[in-house]
C-alpha positions as a printed Julia matrix, in Angstrom:
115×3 Matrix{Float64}:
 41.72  170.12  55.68
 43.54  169.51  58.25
 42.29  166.71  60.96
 43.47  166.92  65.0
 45.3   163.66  63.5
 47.25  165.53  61.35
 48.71  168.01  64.08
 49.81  165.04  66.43
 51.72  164.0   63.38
 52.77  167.16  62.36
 51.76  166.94  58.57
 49.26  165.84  56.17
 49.46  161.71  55.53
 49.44  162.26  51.96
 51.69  164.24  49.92
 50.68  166.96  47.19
 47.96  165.81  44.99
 50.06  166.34  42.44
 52.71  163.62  43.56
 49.71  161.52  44.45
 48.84  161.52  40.84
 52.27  160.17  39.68
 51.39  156.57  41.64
 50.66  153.77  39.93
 47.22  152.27  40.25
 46.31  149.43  41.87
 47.31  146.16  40.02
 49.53  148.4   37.46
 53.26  146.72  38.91
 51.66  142.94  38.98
 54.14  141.52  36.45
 56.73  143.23  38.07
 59.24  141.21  40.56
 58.64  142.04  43.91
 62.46  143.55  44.01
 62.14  145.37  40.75
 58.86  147.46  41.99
 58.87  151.01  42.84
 58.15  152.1   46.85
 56.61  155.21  46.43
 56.03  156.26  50.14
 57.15  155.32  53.32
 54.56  155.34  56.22
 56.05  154.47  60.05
 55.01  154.44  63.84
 56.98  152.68  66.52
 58.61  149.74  64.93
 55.42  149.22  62.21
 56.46  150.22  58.64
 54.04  150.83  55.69
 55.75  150.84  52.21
 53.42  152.0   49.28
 53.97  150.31  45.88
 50.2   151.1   44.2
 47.16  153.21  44.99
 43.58  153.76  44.46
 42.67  156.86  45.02
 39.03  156.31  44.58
 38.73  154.21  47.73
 41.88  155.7   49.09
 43.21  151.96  49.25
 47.42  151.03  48.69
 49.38  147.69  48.0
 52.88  147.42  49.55
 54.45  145.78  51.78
 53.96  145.96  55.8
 56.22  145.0   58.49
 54.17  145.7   62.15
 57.27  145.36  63.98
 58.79  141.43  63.06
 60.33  140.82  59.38
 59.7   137.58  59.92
 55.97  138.13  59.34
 55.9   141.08  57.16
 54.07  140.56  53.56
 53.01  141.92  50.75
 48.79  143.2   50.94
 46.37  145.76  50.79
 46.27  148.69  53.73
 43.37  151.34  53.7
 45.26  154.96  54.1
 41.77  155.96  55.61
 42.23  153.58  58.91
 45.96  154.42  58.6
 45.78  157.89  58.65
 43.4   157.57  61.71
 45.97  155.34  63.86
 47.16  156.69  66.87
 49.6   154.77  69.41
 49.62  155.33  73.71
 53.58  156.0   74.18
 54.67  154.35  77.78
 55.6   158.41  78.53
 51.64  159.42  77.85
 51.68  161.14  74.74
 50.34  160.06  71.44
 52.13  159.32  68.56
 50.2   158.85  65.1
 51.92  157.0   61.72
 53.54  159.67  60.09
 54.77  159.63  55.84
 58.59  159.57  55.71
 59.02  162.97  54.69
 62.29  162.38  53.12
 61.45  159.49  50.91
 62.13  159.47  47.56
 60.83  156.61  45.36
 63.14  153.46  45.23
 63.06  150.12  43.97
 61.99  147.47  46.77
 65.16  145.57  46.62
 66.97  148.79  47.72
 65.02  149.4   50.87
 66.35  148.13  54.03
 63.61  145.79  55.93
C-alpha cells in the first residue's frame, strides 16, 4: 500500500520483501566488531542518516547506527522504521521532505561507510 508518505518520498521505505528477508535479526551481529558488521540500508533526510545493521520485522524495529546531523554524537541504538517512515521535515522553501532509503545502497561493512 502505498501511504501519502510514500509519494512525498517518492518510494516505498522498505525494499522488496524479499530483500527484507535476507536481514539479519535483531541481536544476530552482537559478537561482531562494530567495523566488521554489515549496513544493510541506508535511510537519510537533511543531514540525519539512518544506517540499518539488524531488523525485526515483527515489530518493524532496526539496530544501526544514527547520526541526526553531528558525528560527534552519533551512536549505535534501536530506531522504529514505523515512526521513521512517518517523519516528515518543513524545508525553509515550504515543501516537505520525508526520510527516504538510499536507493542505491548495496550492503557494506560499517568500517567502509563514510560518517
Amino acid at each position: 500500500m502505498t501511504t501519502s508518505i510514500d509519494r512525498i518520498r517518492g518510494h516505498k521505505l522498505l525494499p522488496s520483501d524479499a530483500v527484507v528477508a535476507t536481514w539479519p535479526k535483531l541481536y544476530a551481529t552482537e559478537k561482531l566488531s562494530m567495523s566488521d558488521k554489515v549496513v544493510q540500508a541506508h535511510f537519510f533526510v537533511g543531514s540525519a542518516d539512518w544506517w540499518l545493521v539488524e531488523y525485526d520485522p515483527a515489530d518493524n524495529l532496526a539496530f544501526g547506527y544514527v547520526c541526526l546531523g553531528d558525528p560527534d554524537c552519533a551512536e549505535w541504538g534501536y530506531f522504529d522504521l514505523t515512526e521513521l517512515g512517518s517523519v516528515t521535515v518543513e524545508h525553509p522553501a515550504g515543501f516537505r521532505l520525508a526520510v527516504e532509503r538510499d536507493l542505491n545502497w548495496t550492503p557494506r561493512l560499517f568500517a567502509e561507510v563514510g560518517r
